[in-house]
C-alpha positions as CSV (number, residue, x, y, z in Angstrom):
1,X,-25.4,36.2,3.7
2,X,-23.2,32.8,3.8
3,X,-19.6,33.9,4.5
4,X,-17.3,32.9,1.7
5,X,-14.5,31.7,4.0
6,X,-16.3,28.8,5.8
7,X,-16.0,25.1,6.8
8,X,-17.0,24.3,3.5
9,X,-14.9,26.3,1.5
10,X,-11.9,25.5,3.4
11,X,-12.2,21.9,3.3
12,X,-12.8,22.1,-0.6
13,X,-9.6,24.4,-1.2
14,X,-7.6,21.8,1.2
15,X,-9.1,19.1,-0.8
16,X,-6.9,20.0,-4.1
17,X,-4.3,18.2,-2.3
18,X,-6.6,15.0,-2.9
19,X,-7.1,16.4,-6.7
20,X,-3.4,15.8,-6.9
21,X,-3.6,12.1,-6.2
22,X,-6.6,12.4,-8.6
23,X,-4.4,13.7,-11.5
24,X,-1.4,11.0,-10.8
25,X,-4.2,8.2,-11.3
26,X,-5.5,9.1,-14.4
27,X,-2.2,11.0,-15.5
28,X,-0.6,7.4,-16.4
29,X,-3.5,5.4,-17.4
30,X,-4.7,8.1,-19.9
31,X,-1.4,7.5,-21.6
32,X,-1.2,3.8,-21.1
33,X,-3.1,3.2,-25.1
34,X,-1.0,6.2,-27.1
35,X,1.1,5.4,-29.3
36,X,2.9,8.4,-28.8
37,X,3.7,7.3,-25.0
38,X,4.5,3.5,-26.5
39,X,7.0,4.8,-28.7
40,X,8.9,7.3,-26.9
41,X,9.3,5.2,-24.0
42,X,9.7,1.6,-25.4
43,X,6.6,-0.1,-25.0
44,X,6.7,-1.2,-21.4
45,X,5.0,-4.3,-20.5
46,X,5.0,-6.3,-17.5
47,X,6.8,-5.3,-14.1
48,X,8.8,-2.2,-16.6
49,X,5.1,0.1,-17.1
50,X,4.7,-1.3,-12.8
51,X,7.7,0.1,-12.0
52,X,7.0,3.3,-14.0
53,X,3.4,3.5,-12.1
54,X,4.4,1.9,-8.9
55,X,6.5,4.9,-8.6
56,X,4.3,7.5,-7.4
57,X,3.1,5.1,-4.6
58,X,6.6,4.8,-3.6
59,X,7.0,8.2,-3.0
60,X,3.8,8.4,-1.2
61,X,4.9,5.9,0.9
62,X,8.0,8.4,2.5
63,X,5.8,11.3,1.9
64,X,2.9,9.6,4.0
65,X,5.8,8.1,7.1
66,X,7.1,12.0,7.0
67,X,3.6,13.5,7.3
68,X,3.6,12.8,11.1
69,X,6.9,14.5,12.2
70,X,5.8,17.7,9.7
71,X,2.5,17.5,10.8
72,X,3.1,18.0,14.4
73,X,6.3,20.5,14.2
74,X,5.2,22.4,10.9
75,X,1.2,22.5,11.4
76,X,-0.9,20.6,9.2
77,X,-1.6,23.6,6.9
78,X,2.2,24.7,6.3
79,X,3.3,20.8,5.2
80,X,0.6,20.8,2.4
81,X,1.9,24.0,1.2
82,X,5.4,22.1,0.9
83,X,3.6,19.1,-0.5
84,X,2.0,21.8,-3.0
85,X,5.8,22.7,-3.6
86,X,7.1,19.0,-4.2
87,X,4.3,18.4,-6.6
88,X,5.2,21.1,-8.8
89,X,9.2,20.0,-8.9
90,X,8.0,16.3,-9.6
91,X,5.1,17.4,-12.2
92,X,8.3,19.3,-14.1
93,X,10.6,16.3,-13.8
94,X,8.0,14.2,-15.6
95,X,7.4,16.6,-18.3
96,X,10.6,17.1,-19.3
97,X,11.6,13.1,-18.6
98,X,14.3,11.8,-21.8
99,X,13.6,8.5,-20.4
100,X,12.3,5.7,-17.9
101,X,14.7,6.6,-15.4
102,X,13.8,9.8,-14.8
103,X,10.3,9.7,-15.2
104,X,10.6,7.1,-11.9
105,X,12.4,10.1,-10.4
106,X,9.7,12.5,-11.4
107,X,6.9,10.3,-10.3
108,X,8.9,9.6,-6.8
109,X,8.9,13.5,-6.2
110,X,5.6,14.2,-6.9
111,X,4.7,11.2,-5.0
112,X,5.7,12.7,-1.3
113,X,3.4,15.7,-2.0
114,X,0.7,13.2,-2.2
115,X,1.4,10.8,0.8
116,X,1.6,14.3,2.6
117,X,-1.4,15.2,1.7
118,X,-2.8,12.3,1.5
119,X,-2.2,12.0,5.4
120,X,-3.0,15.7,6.4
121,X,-5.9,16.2,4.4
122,X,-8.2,14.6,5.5
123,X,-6.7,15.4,9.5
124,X,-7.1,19.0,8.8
125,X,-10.8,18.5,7.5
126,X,-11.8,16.3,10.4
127,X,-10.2,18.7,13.1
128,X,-11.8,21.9,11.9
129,X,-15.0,20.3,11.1
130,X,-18.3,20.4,13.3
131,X,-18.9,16.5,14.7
132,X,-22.7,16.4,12.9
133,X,-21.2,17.4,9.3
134,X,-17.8,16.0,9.6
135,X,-18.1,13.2,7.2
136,X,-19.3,15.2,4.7
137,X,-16.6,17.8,5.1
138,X,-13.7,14.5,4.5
139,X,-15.5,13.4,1.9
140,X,-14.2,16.6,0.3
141,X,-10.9,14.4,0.3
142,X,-12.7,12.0,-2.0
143,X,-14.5,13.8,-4.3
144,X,-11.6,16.1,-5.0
145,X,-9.4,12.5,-6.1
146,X,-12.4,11.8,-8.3
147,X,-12.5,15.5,-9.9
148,X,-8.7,15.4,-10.4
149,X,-8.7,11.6,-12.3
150,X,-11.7,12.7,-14.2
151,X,-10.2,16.1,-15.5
152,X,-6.9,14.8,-16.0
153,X,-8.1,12.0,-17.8
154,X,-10.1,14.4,-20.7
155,X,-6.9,16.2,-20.7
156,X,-4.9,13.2,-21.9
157,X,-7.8,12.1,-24.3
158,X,-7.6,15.6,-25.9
159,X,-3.7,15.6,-25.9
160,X,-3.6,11.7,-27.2
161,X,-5.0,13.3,-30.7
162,X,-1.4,15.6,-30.7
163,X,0.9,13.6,-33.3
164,X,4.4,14.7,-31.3
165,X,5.1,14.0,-27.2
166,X,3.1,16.7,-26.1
167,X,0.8,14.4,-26.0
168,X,1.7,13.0,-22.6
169,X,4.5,16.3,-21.7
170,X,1.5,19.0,-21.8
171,X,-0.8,17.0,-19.7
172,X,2.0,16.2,-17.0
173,X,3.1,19.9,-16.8
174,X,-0.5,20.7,-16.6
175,X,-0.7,19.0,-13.7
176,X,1.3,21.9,-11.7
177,X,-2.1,24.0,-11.8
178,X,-3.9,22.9,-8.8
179,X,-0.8,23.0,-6.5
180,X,0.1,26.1,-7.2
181,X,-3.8,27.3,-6.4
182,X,-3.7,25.1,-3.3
183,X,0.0,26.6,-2.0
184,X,-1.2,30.3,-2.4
185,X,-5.2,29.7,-1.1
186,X,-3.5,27.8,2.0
187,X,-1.8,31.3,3.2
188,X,-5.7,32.7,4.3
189,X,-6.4,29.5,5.7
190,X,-6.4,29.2,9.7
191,X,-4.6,26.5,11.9
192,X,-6.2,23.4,12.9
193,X,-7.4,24.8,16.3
194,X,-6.7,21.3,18.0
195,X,-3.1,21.5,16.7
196,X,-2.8,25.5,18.3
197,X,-4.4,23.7,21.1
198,X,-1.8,21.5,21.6
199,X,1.3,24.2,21.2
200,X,-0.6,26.0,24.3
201,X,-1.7,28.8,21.7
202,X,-5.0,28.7,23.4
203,X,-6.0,32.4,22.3
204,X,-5.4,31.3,19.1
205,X,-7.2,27.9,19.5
206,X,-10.1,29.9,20.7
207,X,-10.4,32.5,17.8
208,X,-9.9,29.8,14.8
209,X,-13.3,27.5,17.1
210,X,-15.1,30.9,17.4
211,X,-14.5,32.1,13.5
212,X,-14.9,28.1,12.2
213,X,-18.5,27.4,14.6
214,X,-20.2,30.9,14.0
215,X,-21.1,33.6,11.9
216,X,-19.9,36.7,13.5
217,X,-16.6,34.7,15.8
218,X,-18.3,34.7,18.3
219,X,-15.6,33.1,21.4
220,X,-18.8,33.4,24.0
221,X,-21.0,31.2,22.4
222,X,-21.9,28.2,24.6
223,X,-21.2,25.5,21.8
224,X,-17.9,27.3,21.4
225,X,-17.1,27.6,24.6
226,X,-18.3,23.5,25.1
227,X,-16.1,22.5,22.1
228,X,-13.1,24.5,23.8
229,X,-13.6,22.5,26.7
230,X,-14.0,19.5,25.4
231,X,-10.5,20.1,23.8
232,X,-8.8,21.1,26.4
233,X,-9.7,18.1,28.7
234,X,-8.4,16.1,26.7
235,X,-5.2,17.7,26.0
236,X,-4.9,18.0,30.2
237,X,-5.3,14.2,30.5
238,X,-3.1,13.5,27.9
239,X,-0.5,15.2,29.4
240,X,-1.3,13.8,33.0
241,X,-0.9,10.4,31.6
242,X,2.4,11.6,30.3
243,X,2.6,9.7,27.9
244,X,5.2,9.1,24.7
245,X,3.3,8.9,21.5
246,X,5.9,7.4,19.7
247,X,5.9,4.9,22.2
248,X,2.5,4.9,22.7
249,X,1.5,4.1,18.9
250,X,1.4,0.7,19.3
251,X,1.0,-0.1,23.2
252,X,-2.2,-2.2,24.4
253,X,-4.6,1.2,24.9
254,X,-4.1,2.4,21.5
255,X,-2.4,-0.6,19.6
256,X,-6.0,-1.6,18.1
257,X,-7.1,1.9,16.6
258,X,-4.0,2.2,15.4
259,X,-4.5,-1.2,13.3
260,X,-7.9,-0.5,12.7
261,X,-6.9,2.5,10.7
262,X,-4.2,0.5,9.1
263,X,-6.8,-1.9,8.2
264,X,-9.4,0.3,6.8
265,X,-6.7,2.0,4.5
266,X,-5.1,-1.4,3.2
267,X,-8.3,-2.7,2.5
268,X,-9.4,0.6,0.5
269,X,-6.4,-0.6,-2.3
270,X,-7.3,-4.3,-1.9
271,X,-10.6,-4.3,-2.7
272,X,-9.3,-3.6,-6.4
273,X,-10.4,-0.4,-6.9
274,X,-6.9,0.5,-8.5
275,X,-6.7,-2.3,-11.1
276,X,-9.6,-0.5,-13.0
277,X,-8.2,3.2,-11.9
278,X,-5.0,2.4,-13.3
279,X,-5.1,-0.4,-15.8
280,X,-8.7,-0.3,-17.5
281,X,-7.0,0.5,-20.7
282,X,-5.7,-3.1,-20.3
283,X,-9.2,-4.3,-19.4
284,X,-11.4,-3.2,-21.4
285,X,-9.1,-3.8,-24.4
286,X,-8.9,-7.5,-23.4
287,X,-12.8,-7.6,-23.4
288,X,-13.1,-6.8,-26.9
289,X,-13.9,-2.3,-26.6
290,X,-12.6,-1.2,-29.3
291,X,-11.9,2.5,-28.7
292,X,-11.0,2.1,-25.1
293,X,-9.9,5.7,-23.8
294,X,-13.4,7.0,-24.3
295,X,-15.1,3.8,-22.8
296,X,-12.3,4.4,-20.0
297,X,-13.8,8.5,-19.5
298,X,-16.9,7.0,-18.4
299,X,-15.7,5.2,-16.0
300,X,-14.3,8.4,-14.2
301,X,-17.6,9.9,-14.9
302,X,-19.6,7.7,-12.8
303,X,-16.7,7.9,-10.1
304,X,-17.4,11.0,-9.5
305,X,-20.9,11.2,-9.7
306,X,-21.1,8.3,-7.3
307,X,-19.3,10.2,-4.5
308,X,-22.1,12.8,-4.2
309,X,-24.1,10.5,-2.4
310,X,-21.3,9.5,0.1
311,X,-20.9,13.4,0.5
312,X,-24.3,14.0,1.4
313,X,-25.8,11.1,3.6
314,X,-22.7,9.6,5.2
315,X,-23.0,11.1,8.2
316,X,-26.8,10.3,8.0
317,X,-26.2,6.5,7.3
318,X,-23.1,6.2,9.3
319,X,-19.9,4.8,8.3
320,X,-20.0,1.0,9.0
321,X,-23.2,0.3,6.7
322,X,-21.0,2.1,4.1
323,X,-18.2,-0.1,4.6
324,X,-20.2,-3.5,5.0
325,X,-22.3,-3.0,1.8
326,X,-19.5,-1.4,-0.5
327,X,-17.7,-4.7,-0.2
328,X,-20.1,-6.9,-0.9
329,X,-21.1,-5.2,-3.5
330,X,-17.7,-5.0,-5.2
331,X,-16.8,-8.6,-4.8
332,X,-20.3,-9.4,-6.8
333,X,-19.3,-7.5,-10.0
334,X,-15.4,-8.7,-9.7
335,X,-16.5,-12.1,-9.5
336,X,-19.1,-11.2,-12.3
337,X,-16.3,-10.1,-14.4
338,X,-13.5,-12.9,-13.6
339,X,-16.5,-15.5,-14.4
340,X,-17.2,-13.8,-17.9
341,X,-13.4,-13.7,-18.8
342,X,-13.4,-17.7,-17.8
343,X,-16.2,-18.3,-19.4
344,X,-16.0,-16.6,-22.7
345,X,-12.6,-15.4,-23.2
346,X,-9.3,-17.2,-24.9
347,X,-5.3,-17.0,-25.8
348,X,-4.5,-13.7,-27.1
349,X,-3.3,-14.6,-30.6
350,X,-1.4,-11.1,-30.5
351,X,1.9,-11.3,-28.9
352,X,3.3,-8.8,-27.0
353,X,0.7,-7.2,-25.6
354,X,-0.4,-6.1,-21.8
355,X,-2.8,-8.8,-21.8
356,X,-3.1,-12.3,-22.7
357,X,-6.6,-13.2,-22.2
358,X,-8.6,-11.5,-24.6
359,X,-13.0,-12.0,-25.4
360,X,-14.0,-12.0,-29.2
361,X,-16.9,-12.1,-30.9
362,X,-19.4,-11.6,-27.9
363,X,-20.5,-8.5,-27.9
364,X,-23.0,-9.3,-25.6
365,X,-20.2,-10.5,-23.2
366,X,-18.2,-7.7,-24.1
367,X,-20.8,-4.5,-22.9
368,X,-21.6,-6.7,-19.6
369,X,-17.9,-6.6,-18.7
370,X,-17.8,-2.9,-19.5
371,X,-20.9,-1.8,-17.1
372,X,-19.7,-4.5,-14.7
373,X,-16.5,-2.2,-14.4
374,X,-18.7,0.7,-14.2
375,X,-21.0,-0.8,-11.0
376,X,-17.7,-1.4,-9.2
377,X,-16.2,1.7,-9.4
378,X,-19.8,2.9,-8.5
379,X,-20.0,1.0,-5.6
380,X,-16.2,2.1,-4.3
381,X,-17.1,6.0,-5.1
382,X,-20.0,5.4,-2.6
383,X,-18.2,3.9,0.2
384,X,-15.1,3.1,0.5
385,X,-13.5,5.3,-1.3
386,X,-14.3,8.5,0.8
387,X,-15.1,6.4,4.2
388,X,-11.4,5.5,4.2
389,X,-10.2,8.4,4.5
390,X,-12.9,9.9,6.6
391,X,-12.5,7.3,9.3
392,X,-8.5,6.9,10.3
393,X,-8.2,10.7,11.5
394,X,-11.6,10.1,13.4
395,X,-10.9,7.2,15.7
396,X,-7.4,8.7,16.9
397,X,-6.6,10.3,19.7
398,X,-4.8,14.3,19.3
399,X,-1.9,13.4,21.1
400,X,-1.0,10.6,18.3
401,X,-3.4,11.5,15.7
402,X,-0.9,12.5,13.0
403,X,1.5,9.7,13.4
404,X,-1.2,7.0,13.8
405,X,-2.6,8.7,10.2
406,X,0.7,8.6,8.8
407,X,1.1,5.4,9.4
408,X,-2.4,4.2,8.6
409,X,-2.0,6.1,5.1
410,X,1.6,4.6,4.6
411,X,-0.4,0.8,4.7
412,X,-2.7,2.6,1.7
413,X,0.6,3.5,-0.2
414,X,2.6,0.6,0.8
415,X,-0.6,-1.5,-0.7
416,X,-0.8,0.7,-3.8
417,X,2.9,0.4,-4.6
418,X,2.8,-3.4,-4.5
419,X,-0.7,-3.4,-6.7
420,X,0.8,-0.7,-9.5
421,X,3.8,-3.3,-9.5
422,X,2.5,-6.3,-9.6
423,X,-1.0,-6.2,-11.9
424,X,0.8,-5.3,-15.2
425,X,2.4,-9.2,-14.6
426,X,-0.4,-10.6,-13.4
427,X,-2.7,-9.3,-15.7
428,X,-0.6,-11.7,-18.0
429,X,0.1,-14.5,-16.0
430,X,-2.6,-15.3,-14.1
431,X,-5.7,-13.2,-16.6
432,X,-8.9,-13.4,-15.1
433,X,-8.3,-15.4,-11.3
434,X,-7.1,-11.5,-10.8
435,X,-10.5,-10.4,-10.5
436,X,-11.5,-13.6,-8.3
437,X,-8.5,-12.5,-5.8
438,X,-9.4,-9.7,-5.3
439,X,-13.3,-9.9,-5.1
440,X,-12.1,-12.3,-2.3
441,X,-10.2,-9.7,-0.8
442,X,-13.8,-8.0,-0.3
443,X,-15.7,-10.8,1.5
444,X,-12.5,-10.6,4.0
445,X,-12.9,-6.9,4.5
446,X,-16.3,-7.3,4.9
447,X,-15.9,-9.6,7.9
448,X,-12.5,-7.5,9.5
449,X,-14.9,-4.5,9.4
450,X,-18.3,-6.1,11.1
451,X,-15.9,-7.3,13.7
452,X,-13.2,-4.6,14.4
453,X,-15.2,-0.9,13.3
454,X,-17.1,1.3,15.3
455,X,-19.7,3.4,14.2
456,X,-18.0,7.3,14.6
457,X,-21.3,9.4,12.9
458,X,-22.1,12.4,15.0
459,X,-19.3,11.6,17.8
460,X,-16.9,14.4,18.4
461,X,-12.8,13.7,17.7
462,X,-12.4,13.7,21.8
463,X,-15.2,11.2,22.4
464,X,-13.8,8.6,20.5
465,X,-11.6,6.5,24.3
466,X,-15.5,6.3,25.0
467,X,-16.0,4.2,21.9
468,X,-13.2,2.1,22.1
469,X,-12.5,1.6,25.8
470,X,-16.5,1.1,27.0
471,X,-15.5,-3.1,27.2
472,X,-18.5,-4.7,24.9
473,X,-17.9,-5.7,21.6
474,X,-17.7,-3.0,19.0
475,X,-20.2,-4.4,16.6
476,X,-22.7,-4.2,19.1
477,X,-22.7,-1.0,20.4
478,X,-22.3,2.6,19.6
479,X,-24.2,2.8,16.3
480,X,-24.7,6.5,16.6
481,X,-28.0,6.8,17.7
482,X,-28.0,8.6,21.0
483,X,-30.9,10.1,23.3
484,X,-28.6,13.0,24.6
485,X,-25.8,14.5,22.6
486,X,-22.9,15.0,25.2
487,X,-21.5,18.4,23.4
488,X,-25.0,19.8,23.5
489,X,-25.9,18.6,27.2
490,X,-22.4,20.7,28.0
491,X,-23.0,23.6,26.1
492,X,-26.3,24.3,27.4
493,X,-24.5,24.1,30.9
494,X,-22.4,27.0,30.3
495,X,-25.2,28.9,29.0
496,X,-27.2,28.0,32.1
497,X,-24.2,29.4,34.3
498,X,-23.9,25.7,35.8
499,X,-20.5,25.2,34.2
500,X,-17.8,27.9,34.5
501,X,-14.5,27.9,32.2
502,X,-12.0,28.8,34.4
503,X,-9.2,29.5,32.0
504,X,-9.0,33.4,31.2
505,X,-8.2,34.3,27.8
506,X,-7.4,37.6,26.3
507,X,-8.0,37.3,22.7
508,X,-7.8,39.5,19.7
509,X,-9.9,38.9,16.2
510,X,-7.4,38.4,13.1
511,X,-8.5,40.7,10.4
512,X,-7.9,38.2,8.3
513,X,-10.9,35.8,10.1
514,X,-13.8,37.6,11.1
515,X,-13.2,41.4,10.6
516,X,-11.2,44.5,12.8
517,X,-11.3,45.7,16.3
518,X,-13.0,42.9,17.7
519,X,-11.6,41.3,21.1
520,X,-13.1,39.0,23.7
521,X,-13.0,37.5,27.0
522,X,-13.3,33.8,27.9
523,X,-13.3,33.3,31.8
């Protein structure tokens, strides 16, 4: 019988911090073509509806920075569950907003739940997660993101048919559901046993492996008791090297994984993904779709369909291959759509509006833009999108793994404040040379990536100085496919009595883990 508390189900409950950031997306562009929204808050146009969406990231941005300190001191499960808390205050502030103002401070709120989460996530995921299945488990992150826009998103179109605000209040305070599930699941939830690890509460470190690896919690199993070792190695020669990690962050040894995962999370928002999450209202409007909120549900539809196959083959097909042909494959249908816009659009005769290009009387024209749309969001939902998150938390070292994440994911927010600002403007300045920006913004991530990444499938969290400090060029080496698997090779020394674990533990099963009375030795 599968145990219902499991990697799996874990990972999926921690993931409704992801569903957050899901809900915020769609939360503001579902509204974006109400009248109801329009009215109450004075049509914003421009850098006015940025600032309003811009918001959000902003508070990411101090939530994501903070993540590292709280992270460390608090554990990684206890700062979502205040994350879960500042979601709720923020989701209340919005709904019961008499204005601009305080809808910013709303979206600011709920914003440093989700660069919190954003950050810790995906570090709890990776660091309870078996090595061979550990892409699969982040990708969680990303499917929950997609789940949360999509559901959000029906929510507003249903709401958008309520003459009176609730059309945009309801689905806001709605919003407070899945924190409030994630803050109360979180308290049957174990520690990240790296992060008991490194507060010396090895007994505990043990027990979480044991409960997390096998069926029964079993602490004398050999790929247990390999896993424990492999842990605690690498917490002795990080402390031998005594080093600072603040200080360390960005020091020659770690300075490029550090801007690697800076890289890969900066590149995620400038690939464009978020001018079609946020503003395909304004798109498809200025390509002639007439109702646009239900061409706009499909959309999320195939975003989260899309991510299924990233969930279950990414740690077949490896990360880089994901990366590589995701951008290429997004800059094709960006510059597909930027061409048709040039080609075949004109003036907007209509003033005031959030666009100034507009394509009439090609319908032709008009349903190619519209799938085009679809195929890059596709094409995100299958790579990037969860290998971005996946990918920072893999390639750092325990010691600094939450700051260097924290930091990484503050380049994501930083990135996603300046995009939710500055589109709405130059959607109407500049009209369609936006899409060919940013599909150019693709063919340089694509080159970054073939140069700078590592392949990270099937390596364990403490194998990753291997990668990066074995001297050759990281594109050439290190693709995943190894003859002997290093965690196996030292597992089956244990169990063949060639390896002894020297450390003696006394340890007690929680009831709330695997059951009563059960206690073990580890020697």
């Amino acid at each position: 019988m599968v145990r219902l508390l499991n990697v799996y189900s874990i990972s999926a409950f921690a993931a409704l911090g992801g569903t957050l950031f899901g809900f915020d997306i769609s939360s503001m562009s579902g509204v974006l073509g109400t009248d109801q929204y329009r009215d109450y808050y004075g049509n914003p146009l421009g850098t006015r509806q940025g600032g309003i969406t811009s918001a959000m990231a902003a508070g990411s941005l101090v939530g994501a920075l903070s993540s590292s300190f709280l992270g460390d001191q608090l554990s990684r499960k206890v700062s979502i569950q205040l994350g879960a808390i500042l979601w709720c205050i923020g989701a209340s502030v919005q709904a019961t907003s008499n204005g601009v103002p305080m809808l910013i401070v709303g979206r600011v709120i709920a914003g440093l739940c989700v660069g919190l989460t954003s950050s810790l996530v995906p570090i709890y995921q990776s660091e309870i997660a078996p090595r061979k299945i550990r892409g699969r488990v982040v990708s969680l992150q990303q499917f929950a993101i997609t789940w949360g826009i999509m559901i959000q998103y029906f929510v507003q179109y249903g709401c958008s048919f309520l003459n009176s605000q609730a059309a945009f209040r309801l689905p806001w305070a709605i919003q407070s559901v899945p924190a409030v599930l994630l803050f109360v699941a979180l308290f049957w939830f174990p520690r990240s046993p790296r992060w008991l690890a490194s507060k010396d509460r090895w007994d505990e470190a043990l027990e979480v492996l044991a409960f997390l690896r096998t069926p029964d919690g079993d602490i004398n199993d050999p790929l247990v008791l390999a896993e424990y070792k492999e842990i605690e190695d690498q917490i002795r020669f990080e402390r031998d090297e005594e080093s600072n990690s603040y200080r360390e962050l960005f020091g020659k040894k770690m300075r490029k994984r550090v801007l690697l995962g800076m890289a890969i999370q900066g590149w995620s928002q400038l690939v464009g993904i978020n001018v079609l999450m946020y503003y395909v209202v304004y798109i498809l409007d200025s390509a002639g779709i007439s109702n646009t909120l239900l061409a706009s549900s499909i959309q999320y539809i195939v975003n989260m369909v899309m991510t299924i196959p990233s969930i279950l083959w990414t740690d077949h097909w490896g990360r880089r291959p994901a990366l590589l042909l995701g951008a290429l494959n997004i800059a094709f249908w960006l510059y597909l759509i930027a061409g048709l816009l040039a080609h075949y659009g004109e003036p907007n005769p209509v003033p005031d509006q959030s666009y100034t290009w507009v394509v009439m009387g090609h319908p032709a024209v008009t349903r190619c833009i519209q799938a085009s749309s679809y195929m890059t969001v596709a094409s995100f939902a299958v790579s990037w999108g969860p290998v971005s998150w996946m990918y920072p938390p893999e390639i750092m070292p325990l010691r600094i793994r939450a700051k260097a994440v924290s930091i990484a994911t503050a380049t994501n927010w930083a990135a996603n404040f300046a995009l939710g600002l500055a589109v709405p403007p130059l959607l109407r300045a500049i009209r369609w040379r936006i899409f060919f920006i940013f599909g150019s913004f693709n063919l340089a991530a694509f080159i970054h990536v073939w140069i700078a990444a590592p392949e990270t499938k099937q390596r364990t969290l403490e194998e990753m100085d291997e990668i990066f400090q074995h001297g050759e060029p990281l594109w050439r080496s290190f693709t995943g496919a190894r003859k002997t698997d290093r965690l196996d090779s030292l597992a089956k020394d244990i169990e063949m009595g060639h390896l002894k674990i020297h450390r003696s533990v006394q340890v007690e099963m929680y009831d709330d883990y695997i059951g009563s009375g059960s206690t073990g030795t580890l020697r």
